[in-house]
Z-matrix of the N, CA and C atoms (Angstrom, degrees):
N
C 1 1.455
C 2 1.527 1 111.13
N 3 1.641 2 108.98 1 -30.83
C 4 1.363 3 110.84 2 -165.05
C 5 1.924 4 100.43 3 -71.30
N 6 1.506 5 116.74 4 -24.33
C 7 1.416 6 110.79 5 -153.85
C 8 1.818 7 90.86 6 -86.79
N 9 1.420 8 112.43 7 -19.63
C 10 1.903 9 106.44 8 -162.63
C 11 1.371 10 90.37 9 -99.67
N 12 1.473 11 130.70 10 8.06
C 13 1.472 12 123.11 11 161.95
C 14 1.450 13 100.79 12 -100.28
N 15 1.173 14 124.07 13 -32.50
C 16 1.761 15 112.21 14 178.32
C 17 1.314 16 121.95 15 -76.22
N 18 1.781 17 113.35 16 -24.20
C 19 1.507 18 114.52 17 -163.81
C 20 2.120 19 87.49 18 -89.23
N 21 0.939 20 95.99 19 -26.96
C 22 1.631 21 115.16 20 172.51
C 23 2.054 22 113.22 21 -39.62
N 24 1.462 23 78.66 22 -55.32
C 25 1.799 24 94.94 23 -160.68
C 26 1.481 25 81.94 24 -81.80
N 27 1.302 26 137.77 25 -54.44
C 28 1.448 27 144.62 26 -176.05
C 29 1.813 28 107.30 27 -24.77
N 30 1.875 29 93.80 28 -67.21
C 31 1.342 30 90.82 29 177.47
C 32 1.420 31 138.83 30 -80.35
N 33 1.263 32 106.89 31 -2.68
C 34 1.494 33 119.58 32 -179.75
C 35 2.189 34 94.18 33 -82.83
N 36 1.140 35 114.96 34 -56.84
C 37 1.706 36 117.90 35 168.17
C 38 1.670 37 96.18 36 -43.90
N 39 0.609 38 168.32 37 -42.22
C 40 1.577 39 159.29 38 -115.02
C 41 1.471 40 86.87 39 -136.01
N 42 1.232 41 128.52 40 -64.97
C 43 1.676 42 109.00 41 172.91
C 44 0.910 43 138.19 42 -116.87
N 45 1.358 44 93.14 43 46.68
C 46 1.881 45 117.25 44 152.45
C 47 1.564 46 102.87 45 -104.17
N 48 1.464 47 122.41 46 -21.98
C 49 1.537 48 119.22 47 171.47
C 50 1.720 49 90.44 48 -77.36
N 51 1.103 50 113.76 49 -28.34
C 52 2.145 51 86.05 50 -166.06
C 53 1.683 52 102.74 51 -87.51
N 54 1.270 53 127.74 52 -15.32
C 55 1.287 54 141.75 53 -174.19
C 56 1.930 55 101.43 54 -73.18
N 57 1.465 56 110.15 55 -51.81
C 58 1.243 57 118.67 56 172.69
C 59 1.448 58 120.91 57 -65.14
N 60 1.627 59 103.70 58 -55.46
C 61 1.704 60 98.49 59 170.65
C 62 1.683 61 117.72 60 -45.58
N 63 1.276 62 100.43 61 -32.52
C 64 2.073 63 101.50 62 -167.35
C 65 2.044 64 89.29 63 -79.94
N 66 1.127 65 131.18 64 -34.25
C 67 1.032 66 110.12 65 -168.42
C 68 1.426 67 116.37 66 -81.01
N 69 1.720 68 118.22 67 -33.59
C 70 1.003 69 117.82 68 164.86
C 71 1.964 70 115.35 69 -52.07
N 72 1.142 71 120.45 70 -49.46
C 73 1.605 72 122.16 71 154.17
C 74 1.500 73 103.62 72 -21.67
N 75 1.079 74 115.19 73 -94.93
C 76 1.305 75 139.04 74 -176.45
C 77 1.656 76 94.24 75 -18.68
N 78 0.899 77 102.85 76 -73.49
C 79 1.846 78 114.12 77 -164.91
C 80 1.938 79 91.05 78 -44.47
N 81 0.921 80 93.97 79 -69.90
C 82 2.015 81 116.03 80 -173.20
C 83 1.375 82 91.43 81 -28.29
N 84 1.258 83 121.80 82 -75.65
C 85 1.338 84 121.36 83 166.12
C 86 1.445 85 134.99 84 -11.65
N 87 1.666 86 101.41 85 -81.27
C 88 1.214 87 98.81 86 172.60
C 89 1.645 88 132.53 87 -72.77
N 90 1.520 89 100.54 88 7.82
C 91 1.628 90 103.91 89 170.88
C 92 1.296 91 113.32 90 -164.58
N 93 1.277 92 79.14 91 109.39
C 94 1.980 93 124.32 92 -156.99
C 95 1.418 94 100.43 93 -75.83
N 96 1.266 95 113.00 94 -42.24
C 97 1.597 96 126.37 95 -179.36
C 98 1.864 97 106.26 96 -47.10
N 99 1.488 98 118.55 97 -22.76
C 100 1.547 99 114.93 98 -179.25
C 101 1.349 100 118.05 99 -104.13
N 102 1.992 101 101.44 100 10.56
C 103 1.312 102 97.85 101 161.10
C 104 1.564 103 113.69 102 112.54
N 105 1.029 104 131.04 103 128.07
C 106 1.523 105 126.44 104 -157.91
C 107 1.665 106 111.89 105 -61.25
N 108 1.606 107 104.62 106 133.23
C 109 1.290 108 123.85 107 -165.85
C 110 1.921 109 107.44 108 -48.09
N 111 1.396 110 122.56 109 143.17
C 112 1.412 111 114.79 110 173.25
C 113 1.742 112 115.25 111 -72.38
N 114 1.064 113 103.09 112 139.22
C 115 1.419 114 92.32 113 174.54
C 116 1.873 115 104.53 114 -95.36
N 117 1.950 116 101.35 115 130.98
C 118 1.127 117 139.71 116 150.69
C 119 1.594 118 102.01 117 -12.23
N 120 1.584 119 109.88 118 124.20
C 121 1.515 120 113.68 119 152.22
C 122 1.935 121 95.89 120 97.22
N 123 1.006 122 110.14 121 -32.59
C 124 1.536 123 99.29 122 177.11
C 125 1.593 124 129.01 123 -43.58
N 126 1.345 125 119.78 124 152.49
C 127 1.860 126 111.49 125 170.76
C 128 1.084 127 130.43 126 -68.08
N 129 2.032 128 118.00 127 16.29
C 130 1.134 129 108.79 128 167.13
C 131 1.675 130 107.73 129 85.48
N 132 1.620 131 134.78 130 5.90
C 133 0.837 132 121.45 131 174.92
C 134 1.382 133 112.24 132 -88.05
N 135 1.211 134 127.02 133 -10.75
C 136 1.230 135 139.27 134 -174.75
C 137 1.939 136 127.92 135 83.76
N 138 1.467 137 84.83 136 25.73
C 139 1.712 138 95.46 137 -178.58
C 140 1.353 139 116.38 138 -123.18
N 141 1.249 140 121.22 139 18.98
C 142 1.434 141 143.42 140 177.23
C 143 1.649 142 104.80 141 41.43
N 144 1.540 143 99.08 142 59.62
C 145 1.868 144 83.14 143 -170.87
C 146 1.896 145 92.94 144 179.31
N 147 1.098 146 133.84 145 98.44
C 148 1.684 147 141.73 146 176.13
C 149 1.649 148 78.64 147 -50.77
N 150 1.501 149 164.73 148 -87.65
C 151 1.068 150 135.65 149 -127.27
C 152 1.039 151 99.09 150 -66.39
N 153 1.685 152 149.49 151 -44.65
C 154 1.273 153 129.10 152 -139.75
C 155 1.374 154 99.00 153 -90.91
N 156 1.633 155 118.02 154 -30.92
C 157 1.871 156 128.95 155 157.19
C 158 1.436 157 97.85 156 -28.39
N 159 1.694 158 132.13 157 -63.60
C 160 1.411 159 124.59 158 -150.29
C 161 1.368 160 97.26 159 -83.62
N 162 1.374 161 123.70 160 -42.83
C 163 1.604 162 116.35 161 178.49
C 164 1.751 163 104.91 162 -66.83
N 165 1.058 164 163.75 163 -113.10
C 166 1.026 165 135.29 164 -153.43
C 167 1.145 166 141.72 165 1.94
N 168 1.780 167 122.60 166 -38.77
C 169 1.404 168 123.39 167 -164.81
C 170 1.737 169 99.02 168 -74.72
């Protein structure tokens, strides 16, 4: 019981992060004024782009 309540909570966390990422999109979108929206799927370095991630280090 304990593993179909964890794999449970697992997937409900997992798409409540993809539900949030699209709304934060959404928002980016409609207000341009805070700067062009991030594009989805990146490493999080904040340069919308794995080459400019590897050139930095």
């Amino acid at each position: 019981m304990n593993y179909l309540v964890t794999i449970g909570l697992l997937l409900v966390l997992l798409v409540g992060w993809v539900i949030v990422e699209q709304l934060a999109f959404i928002f980016a979108h409609r207000h341009p004024e805070f700067g062009p929206p991030r594009k989805l799927g990146c490493g999080g370095c904040g340069n919308n782009c794995e080459g400019q991630c590897k050139n930095e280090h």
